[in-house]
C-alpha positions as a LaTeX table, in Angstrom:
\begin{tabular}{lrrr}
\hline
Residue & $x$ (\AA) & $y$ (\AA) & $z$ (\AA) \\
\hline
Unk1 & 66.37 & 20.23 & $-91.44$ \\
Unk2 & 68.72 & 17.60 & $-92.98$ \\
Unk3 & 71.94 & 17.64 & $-93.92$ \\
Unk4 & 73.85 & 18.39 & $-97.29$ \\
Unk5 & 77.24 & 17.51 & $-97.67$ \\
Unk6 & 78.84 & 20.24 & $-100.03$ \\
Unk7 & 81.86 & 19.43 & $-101.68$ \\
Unk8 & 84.54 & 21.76 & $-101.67$ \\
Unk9 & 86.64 & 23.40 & $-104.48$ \\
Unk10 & 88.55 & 20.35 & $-105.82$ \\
Unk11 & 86.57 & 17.64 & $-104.64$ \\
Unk12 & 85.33 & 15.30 & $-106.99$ \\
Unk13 & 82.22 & 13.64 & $-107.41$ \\
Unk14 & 83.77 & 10.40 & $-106.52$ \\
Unk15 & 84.95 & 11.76 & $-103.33$ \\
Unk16 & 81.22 & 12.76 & $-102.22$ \\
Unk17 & 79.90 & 9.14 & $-102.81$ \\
Unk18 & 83.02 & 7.53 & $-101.23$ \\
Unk19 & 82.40 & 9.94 & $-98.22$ \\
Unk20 & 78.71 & 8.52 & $-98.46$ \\
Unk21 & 79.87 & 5.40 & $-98.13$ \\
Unk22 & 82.09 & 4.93 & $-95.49$ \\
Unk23 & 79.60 & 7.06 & $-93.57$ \\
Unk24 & 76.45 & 4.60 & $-93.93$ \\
Unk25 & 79.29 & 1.47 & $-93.59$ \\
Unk26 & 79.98 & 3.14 & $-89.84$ \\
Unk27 & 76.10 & 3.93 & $-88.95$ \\
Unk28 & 75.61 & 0.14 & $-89.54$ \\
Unk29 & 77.87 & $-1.09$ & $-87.66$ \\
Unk30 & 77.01 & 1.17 & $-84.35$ \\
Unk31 & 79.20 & 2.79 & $-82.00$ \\
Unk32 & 82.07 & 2.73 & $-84.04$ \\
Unk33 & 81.52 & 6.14 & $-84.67$ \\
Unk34 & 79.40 & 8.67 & $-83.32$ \\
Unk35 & 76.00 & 9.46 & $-85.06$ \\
Unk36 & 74.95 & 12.98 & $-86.18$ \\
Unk37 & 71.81 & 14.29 & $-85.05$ \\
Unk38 & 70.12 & 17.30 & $-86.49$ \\
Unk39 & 69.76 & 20.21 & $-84.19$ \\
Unk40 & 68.38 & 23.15 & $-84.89$ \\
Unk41 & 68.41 & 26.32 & $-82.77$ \\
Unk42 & 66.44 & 29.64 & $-83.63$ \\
Unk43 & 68.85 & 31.51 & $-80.73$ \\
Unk44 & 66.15 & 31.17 & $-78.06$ \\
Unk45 & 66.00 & 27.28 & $-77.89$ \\
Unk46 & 67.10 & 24.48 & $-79.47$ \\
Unk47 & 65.49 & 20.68 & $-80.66$ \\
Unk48 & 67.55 & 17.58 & $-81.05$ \\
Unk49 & 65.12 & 15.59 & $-83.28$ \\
Unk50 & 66.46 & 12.65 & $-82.83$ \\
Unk51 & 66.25 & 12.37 & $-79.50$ \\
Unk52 & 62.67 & 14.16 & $-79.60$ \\
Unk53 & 64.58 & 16.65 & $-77.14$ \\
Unk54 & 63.71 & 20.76 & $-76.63$ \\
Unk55 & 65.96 & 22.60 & $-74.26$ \\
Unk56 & 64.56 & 25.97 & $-73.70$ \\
Unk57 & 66.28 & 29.33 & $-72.66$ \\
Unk58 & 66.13 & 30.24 & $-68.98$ \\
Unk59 & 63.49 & 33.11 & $-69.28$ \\
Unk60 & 61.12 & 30.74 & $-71.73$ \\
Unk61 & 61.47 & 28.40 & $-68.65$ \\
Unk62 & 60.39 & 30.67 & $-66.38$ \\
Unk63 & 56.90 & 30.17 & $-67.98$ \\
Unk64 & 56.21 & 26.81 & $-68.23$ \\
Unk65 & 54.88 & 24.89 & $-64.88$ \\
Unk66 & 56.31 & 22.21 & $-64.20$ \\
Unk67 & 54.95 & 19.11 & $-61.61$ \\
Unk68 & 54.98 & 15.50 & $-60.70$ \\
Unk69 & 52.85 & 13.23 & $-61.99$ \\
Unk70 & 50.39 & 12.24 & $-59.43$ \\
Unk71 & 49.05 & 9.13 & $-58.03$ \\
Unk72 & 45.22 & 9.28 & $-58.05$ \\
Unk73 & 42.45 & 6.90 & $-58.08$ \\
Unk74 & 40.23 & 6.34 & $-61.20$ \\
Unk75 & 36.68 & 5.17 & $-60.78$ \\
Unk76 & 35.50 & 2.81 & $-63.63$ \\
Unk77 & 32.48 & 4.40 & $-64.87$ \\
Unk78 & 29.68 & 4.29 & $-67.25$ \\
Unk79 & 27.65 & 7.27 & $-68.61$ \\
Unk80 & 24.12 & 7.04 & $-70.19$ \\
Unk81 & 21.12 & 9.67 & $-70.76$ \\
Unk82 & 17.39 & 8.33 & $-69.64$ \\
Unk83 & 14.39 & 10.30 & $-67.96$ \\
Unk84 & 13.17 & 10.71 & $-64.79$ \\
Unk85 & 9.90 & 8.94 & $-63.67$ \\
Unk86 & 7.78 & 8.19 & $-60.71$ \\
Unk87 & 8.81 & 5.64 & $-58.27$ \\
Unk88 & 6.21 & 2.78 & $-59.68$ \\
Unk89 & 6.20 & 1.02 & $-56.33$ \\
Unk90 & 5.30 & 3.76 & $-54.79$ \\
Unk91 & 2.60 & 5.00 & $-56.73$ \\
Unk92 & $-0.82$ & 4.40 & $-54.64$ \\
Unk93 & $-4.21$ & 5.04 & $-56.58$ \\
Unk94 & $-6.70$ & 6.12 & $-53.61$ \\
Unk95 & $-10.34$ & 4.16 & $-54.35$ \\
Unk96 & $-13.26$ & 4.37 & $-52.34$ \\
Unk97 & $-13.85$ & 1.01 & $-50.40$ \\
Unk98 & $-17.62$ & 1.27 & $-50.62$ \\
Unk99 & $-19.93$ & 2.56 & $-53.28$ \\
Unk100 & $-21.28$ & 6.09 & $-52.89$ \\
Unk101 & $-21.67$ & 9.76 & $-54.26$ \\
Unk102 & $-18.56$ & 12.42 & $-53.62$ \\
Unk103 & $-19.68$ & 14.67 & $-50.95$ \\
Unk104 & $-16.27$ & 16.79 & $-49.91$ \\
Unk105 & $-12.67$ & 16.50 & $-51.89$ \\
Unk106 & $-9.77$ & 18.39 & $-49.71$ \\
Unk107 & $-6.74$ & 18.26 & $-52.08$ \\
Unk108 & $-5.37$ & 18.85 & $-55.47$ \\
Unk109 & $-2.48$ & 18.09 & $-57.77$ \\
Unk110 & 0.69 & 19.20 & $-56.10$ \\
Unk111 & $-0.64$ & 19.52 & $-52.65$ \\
Unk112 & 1.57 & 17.38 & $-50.10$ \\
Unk113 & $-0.87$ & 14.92 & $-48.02$ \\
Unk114 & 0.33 & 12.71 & $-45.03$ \\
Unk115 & $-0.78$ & 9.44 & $-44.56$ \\
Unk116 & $-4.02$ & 9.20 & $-42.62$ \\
Unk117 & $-5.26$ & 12.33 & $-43.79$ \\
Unk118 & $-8.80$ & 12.04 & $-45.30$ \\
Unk119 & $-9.05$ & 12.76 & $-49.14$ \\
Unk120 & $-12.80$ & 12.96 & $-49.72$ \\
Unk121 & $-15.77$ & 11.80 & $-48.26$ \\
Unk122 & $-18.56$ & 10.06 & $-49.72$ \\
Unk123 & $-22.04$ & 8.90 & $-48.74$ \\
Unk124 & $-22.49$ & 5.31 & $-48.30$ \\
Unk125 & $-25.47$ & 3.11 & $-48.49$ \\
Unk126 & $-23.59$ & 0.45 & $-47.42$ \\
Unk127 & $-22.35$ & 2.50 & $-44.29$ \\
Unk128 & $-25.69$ & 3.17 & $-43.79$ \\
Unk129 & $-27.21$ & $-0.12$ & $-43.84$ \\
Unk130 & $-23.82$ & $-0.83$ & $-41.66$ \\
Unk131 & $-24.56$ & 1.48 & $-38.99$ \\
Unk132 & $-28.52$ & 0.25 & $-38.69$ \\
Unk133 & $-27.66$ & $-2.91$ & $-38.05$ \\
Unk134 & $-25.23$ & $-1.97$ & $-35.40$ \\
Unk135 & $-28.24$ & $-0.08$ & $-33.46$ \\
Unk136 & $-30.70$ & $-3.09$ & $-34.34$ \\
Unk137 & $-28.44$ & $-5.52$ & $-32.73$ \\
Unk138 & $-27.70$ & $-3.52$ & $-29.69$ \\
Unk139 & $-31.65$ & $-3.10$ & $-29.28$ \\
Unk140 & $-31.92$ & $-7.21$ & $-29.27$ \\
Unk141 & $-28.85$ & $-7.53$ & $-27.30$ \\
Unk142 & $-30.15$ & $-5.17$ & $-24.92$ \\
Unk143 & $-33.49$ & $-7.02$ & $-24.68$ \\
Unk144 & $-32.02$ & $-10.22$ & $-24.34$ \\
Unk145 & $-29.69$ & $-8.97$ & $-21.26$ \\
Unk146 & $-32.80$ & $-8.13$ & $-19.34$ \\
Unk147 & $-34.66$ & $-10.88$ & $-20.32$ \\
Unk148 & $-32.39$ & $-13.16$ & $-18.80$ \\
Unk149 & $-31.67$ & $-11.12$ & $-15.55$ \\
Unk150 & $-35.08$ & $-11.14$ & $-15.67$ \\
Unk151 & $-35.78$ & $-15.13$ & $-15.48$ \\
Unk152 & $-32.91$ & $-15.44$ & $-13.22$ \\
Unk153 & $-34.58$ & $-13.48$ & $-10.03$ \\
Unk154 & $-37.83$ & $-15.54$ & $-11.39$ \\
Unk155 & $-35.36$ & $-18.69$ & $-10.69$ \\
Unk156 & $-34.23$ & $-17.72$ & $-7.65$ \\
Unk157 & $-37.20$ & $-16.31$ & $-6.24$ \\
Unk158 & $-39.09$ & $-20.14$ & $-6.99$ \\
Unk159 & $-41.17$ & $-18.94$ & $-9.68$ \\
Unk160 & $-39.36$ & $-19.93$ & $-13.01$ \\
Unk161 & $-37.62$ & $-22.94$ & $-14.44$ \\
Unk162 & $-34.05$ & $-23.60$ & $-15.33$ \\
Unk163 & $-34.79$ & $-24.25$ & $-18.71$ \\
Unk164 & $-36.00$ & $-20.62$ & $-19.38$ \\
Unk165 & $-32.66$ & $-19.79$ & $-17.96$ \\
Unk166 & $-30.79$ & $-21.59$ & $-20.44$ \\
Unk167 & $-32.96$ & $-20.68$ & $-23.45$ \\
Unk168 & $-32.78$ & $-16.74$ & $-22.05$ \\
Unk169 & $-28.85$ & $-17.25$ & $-21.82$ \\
Unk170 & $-28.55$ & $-18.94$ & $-25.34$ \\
Unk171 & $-30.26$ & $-16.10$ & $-26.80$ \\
Unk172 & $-28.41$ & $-13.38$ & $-25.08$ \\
Unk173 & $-24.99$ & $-14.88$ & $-26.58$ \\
Unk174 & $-26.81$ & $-15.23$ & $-29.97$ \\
Unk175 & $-27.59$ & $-11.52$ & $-29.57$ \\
Unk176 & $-24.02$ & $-10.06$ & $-28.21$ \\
Unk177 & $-22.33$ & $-12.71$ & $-30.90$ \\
Unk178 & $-24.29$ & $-10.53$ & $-33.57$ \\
Unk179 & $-23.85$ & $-6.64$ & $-32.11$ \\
Unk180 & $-20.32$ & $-8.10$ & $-31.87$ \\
Unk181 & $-20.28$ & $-9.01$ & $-35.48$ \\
Unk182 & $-22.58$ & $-5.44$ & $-36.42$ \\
Unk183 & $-19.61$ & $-3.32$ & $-34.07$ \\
Unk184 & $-16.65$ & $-4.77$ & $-36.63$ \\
Unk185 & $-18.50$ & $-3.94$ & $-39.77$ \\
Unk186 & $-18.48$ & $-0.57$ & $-38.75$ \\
Unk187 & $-15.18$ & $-0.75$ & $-37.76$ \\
Unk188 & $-14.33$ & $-1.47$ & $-41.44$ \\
Unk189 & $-15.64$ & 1.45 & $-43.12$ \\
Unk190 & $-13.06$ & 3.28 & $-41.24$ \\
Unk191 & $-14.82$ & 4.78 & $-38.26$ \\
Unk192 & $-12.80$ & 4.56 & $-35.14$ \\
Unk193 & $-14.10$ & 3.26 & $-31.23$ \\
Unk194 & $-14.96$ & 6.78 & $-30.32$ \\
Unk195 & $-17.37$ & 7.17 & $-32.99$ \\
Unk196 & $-18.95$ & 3.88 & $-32.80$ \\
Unk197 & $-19.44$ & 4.52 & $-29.30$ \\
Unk198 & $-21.23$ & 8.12 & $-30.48$ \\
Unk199 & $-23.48$ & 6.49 & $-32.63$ \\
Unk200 & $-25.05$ & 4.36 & $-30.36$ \\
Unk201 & $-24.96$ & 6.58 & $-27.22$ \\
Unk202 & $-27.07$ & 9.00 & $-29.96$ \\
Unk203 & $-28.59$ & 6.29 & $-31.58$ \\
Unk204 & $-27.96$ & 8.22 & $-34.70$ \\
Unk205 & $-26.56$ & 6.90 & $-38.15$ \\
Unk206 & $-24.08$ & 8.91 & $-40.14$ \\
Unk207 & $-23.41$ & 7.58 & $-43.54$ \\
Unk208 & $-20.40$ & 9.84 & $-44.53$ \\
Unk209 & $-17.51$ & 7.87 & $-45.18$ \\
Unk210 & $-13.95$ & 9.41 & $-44.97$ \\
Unk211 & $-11.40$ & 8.18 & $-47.16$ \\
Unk212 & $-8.17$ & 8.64 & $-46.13$ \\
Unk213 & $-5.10$ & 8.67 & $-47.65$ \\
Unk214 & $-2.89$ & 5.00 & $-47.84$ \\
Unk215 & 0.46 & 7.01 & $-48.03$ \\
Unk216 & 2.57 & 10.22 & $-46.84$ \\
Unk217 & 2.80 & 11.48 & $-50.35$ \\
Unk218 & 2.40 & 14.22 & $-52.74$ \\
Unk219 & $-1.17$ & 14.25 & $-54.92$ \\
Unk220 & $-0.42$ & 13.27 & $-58.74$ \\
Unk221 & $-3.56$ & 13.74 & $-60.17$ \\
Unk222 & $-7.24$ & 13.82 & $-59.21$ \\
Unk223 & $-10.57$ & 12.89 & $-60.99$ \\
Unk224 & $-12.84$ & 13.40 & $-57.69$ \\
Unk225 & $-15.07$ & 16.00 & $-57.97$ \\
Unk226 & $-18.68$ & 16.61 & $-55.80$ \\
Unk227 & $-21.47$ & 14.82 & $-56.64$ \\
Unk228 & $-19.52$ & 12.19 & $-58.67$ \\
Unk229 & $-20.69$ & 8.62 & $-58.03$ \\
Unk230 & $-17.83$ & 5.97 & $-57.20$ \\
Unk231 & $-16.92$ & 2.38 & $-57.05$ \\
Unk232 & $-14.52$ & 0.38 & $-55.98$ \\
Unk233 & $-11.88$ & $-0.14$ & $-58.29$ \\
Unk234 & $-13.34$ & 1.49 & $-61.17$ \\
Unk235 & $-10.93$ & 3.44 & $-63.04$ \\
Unk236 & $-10.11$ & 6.54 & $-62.86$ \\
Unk237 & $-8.91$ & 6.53 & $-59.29$ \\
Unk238 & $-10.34$ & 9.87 & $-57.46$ \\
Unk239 & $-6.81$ & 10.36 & $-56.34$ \\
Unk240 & $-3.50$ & 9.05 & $-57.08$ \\
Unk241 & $-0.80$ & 9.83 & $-54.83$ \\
Unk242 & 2.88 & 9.11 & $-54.70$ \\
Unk243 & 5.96 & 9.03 & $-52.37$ \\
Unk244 & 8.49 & 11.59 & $-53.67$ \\
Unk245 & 11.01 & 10.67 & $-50.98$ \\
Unk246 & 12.90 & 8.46 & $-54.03$ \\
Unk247 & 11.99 & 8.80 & $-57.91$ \\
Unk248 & 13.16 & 6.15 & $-60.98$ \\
Unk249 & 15.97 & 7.02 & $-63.06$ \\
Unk250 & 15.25 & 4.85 & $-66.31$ \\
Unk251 & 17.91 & 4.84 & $-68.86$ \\
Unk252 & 18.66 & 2.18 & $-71.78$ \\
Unk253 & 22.36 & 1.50 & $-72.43$ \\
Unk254 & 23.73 & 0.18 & $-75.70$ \\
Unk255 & 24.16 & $-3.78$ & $-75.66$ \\
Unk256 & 28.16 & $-3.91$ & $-75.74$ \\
Unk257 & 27.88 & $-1.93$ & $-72.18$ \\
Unk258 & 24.98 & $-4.49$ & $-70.87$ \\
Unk259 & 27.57 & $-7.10$ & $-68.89$ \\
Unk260 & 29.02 & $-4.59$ & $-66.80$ \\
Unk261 & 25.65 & $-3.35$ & $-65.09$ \\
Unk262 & 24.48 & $-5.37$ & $-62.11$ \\
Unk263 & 22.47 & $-5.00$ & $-59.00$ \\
Unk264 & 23.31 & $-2.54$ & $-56.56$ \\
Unk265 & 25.58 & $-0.48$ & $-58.47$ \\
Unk266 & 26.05 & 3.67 & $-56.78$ \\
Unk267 & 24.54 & 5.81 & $-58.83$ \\
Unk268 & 24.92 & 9.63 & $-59.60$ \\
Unk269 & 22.68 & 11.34 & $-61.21$ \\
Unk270 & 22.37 & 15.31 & $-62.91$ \\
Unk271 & 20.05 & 16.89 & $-64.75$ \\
Unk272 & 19.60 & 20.23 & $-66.16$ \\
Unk273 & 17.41 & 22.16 & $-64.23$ \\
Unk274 & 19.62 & 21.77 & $-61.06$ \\
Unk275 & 23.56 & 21.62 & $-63.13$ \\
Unk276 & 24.81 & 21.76 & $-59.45$ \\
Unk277 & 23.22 & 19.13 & $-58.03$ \\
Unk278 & 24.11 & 15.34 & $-57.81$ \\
Unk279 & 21.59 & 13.08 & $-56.80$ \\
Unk280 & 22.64 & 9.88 & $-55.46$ \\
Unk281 & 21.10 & 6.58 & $-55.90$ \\
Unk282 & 20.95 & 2.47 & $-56.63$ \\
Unk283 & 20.52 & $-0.01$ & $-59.55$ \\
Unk284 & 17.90 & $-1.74$ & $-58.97$ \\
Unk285 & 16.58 & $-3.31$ & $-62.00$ \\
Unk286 & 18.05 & $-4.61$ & $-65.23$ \\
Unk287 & 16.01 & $-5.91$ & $-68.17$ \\
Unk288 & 15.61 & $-9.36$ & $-68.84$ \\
Unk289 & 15.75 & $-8.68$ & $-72.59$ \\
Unk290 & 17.89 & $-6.71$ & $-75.19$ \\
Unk291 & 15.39 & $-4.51$ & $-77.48$ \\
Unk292 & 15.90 & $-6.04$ & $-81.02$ \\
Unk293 & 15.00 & $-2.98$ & $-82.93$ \\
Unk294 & 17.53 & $-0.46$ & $-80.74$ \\
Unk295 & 19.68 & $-2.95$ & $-79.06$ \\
Unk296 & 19.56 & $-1.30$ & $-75.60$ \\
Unk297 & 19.22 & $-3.05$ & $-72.38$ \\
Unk298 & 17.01 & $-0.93$ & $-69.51$ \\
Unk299 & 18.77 & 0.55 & $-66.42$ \\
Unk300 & 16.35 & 1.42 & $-63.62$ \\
Unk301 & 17.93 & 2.97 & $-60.44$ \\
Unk302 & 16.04 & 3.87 & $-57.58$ \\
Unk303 & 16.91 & 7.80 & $-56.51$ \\
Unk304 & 16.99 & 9.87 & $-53.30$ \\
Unk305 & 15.02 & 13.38 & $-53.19$ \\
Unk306 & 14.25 & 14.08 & $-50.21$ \\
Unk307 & 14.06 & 17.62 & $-51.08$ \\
Unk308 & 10.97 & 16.81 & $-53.76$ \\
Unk309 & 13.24 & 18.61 & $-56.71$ \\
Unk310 & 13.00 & 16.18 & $-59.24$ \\
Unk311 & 9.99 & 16.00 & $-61.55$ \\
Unk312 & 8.61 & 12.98 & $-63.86$ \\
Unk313 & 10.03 & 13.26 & $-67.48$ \\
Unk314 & 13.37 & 15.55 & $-66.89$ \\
Unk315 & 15.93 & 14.85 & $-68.67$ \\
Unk316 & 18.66 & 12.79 & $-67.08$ \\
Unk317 & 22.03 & 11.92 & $-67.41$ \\
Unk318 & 23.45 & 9.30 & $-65.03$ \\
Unk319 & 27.02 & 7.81 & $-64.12$ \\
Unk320 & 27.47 & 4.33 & $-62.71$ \\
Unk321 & 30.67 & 2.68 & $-60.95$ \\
Unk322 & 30.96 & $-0.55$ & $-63.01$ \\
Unk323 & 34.27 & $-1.49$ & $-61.24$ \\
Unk324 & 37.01 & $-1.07$ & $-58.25$ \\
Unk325 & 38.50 & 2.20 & $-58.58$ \\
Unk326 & 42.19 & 1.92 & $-60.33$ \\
Unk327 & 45.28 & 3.46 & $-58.65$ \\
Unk328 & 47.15 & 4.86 & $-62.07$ \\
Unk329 & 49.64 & 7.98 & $-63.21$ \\
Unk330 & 47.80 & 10.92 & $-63.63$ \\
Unk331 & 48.40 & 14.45 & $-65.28$ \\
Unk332 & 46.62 & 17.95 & $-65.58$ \\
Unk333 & 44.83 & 18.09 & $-68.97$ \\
Unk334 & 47.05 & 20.63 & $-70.11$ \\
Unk335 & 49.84 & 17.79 & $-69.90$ \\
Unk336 & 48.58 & 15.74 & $-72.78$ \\
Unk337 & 49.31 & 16.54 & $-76.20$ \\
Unk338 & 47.48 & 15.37 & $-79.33$ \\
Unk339 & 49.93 & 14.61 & $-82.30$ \\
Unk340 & 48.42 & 14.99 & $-86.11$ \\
Unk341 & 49.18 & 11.30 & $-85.89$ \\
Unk342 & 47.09 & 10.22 & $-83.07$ \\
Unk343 & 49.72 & 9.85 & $-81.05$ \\
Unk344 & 49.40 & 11.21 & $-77.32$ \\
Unk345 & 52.58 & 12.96 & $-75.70$ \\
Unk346 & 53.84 & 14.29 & $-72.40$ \\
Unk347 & 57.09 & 15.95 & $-72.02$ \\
Unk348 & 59.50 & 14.91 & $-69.55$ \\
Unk349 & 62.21 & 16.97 & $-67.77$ \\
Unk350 & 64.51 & 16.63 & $-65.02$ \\
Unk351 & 66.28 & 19.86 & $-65.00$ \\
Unk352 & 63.24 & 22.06 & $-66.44$ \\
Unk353 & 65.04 & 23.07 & $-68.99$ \\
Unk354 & 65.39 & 19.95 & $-71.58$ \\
Unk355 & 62.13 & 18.12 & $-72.29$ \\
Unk356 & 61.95 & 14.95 & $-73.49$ \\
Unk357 & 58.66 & 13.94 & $-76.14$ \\
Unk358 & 57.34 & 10.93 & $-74.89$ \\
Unk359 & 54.16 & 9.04 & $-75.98$ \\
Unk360 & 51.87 & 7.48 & $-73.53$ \\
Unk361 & 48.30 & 5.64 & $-73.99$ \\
Unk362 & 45.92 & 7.77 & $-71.86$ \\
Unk363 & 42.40 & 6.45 & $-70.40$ \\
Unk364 & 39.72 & 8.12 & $-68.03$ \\
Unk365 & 39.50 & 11.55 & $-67.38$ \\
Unk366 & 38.47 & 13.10 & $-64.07$ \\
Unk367 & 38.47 & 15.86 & $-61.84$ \\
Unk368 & 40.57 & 17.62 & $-64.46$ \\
Unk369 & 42.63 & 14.59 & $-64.45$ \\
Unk370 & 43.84 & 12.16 & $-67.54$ \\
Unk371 & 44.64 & 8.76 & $-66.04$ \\
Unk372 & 47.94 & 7.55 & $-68.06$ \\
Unk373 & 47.80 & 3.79 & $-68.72$ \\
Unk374 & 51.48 & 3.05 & $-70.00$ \\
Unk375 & 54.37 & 5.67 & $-70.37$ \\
Unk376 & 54.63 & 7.53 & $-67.71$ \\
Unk377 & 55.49 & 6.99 & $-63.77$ \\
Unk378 & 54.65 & 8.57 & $-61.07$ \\
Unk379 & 56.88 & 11.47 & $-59.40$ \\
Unk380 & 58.41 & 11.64 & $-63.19$ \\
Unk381 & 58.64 & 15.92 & $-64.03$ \\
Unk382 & 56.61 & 16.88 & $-66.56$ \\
Unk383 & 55.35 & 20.29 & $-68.30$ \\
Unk384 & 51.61 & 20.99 & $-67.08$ \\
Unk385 & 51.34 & 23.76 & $-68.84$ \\
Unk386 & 53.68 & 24.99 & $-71.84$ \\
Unk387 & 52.92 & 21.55 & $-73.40$ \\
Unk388 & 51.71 & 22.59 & $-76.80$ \\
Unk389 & 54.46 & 24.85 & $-77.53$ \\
Unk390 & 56.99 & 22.51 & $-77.11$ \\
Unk391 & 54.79 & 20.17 & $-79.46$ \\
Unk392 & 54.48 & 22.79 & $-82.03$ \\
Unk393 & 58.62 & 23.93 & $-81.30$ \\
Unk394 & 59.44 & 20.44 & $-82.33$ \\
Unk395 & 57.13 & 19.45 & $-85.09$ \\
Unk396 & 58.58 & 22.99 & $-86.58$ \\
Unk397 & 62.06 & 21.47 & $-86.32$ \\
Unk398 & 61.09 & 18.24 & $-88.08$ \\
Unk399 & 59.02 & 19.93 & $-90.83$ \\
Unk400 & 62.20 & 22.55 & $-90.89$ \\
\hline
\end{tabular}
């Protein structure tokens, strides 16, 4: 409220302005006189505006809380939303190796499959045609092996000649060299010692080919059916499978953020169908380009889940350490007043009875924390709680 000067009975005009006078003439020249300042008091507490002081009455004390200011740590961070996707590099399409017709599928979409485990079967010519030649070279190498024990007792017994040795030895090689060669084809189409060893012991062929799965993954979708003839390579895959162990986390962030993304960078991730749940991850790729129509840069990060929660498409919101943490002042929320000019204010006390209005510039906020940038130091008492009504207490005084 200011103040009036009211003349009393007898006291000119003149006097008032002289009085006027001589009291501006001793403001200027500071500390010649003392200054006023405008106090109010409402019998419960009392402002000094000038000094942007509120003492307040012992009981009204009694319910403000009053702390430190802390020291804390303040990670740099960076927020963005993006969506959740399959790990790319980790995403295996399961072909046949060998034309042939489906004969058996043993999984569908959502079913967990371990690596080695067969996916479908097929029947093969070309395991066929594999397998025959396996028992038509074993035949001739057979033949050839008693042929030329055969010319050897001839040899030794007087009745042959050396050349029908070497010609019987040159075309047992010939003939191992090829069951040799026949044994590995086989071995190609997937079919293990044992079963090689079967085949010829039966001297059977069996022309259904197991395909097993390339990866320990989960089964992401499936175009194999019975009776459906495949190639390799030829799209649609019977199966596609994936390793849900890690999943992408693909954002794009607005250009000005862009320089302070790089490699490597810890990543924590939320979204909304687990609100409790942080997933951790890495940065692992940044786009080469800025999008010219939306001016974003992409953010891929490579994500841990080894519980298999997250799903391709969700939702996402991430948070990325740009920087060093920063060791800074920091007070309760409650702490930090808004002004109607902008302003941000704390008020300080030593006795916790006077509090001082003091404006700071704030920056992050964490853990229910506002780091304070300039203003404030720490171990200086402040009101945690009680803030606003000192706020409101004073800007009543001013407005008076």
């Amino acid at each position: 409220m200011p103040f009036r000067l009211k003349p009393s009975i007898g006291i000119g005009a003149g006097a008032v302005v002289a009085v006027c006078v001589v009291g501006a003439w001793l403001a200027l020249r500071g500390g010649d006189a003392p200054v006023a300042r405008a106090q109010q008091t409402d019998g419960k507490s009392s402002v000094d505006i000038a000094r942007q002081i509120v003492e307040v009455t012992e009981q009204q004390a009694a319910g403000f809380a009053v702390a430190p200011a802390d020291s804390r740590e303040f990670k740099v961070l960076k927020n963005a939303v993006g969506s959740i996707d399959f790990n790319q590099n980790m995403l295996v399409q399961a072909f046949t190796p060998n034309a042939g017709r489906i004969v058996d599928t043993y999984y569908n979409v959502g079913d967990e499959v371990k690596k080695g485990e067969p996916l479908f079967t097929i029947d093969s010519p070309d395991l066929l045609n594999a397998e025959s030649n396996l028992l038509a070279t074993a035949g001739v190498l057979e033949l050839q092996t008693r042929t030329l024990n055969r010319v050897k007792q001839l040899l030794k017994a007087g009745g042959g000649a050396q050349k029908d040795v070497d010609q019987a030895t040159s075309d047992q090689q010939t003939a191992e060299g090829n069951f040799k060669a026949a044994r590995d084809a086989v071995r190609i189409f997937g079919k293990s010692e044992a079963e090689i060893d079967r085949i010829l012991n039966d001297r059977k062929v069996d022309s259904i080919l197991i395909v097993p799965s390339p990866i320990t993954g989960r089964i992401i979708s499936r175009n194999a059916a019975p009776g459906l003839y495949v190639q390799p390579g030829a799209a649609p895959a019977p199966y596609a499978l994936a390793d849900i162990s890690t999943m992408w986390m693909i954002a794009n962030v607005i250009e000005s953020d862009a320089p302070a993304y790089k490699l490597g960078q810890a990543v924590e991730v939320r979204v909304p169908a687990y609100p409790d749940t942080v997933f951790r991850g890495r940065v692992s790729t940044l786009g080469l380009n800025i999008d010219p129509g939306s001016h974003r840069q992409l953010v891929r990060s490579v994500i841990d889940d080894p519980q298999h929660l997250l799903r391709a498409g969700m939702l996402a919101r991430f948070t990325i350490e740009v920087a060093a943490p920063q060791q800074s002042p920091a007070v309760p929320l409650a702490a930090i007043v808004r002004e109607g000019d902008g302003t941000m204010t704390v008020w300080v006390t030593s006795d916790r009875r006077r509090f001082a209005r003091r404006t700071v510039k704030i920056g992050l906020e964490q853990d229910g924390f506002r780091q304070v940038v300039e203003g404030l130091n720490p171990g200086e008492l402040i009101a945690t709680t009680g803030a606003i009504f000192l706020s409101n207490k004073f800007a009543t005084a001013v407005t008076g």
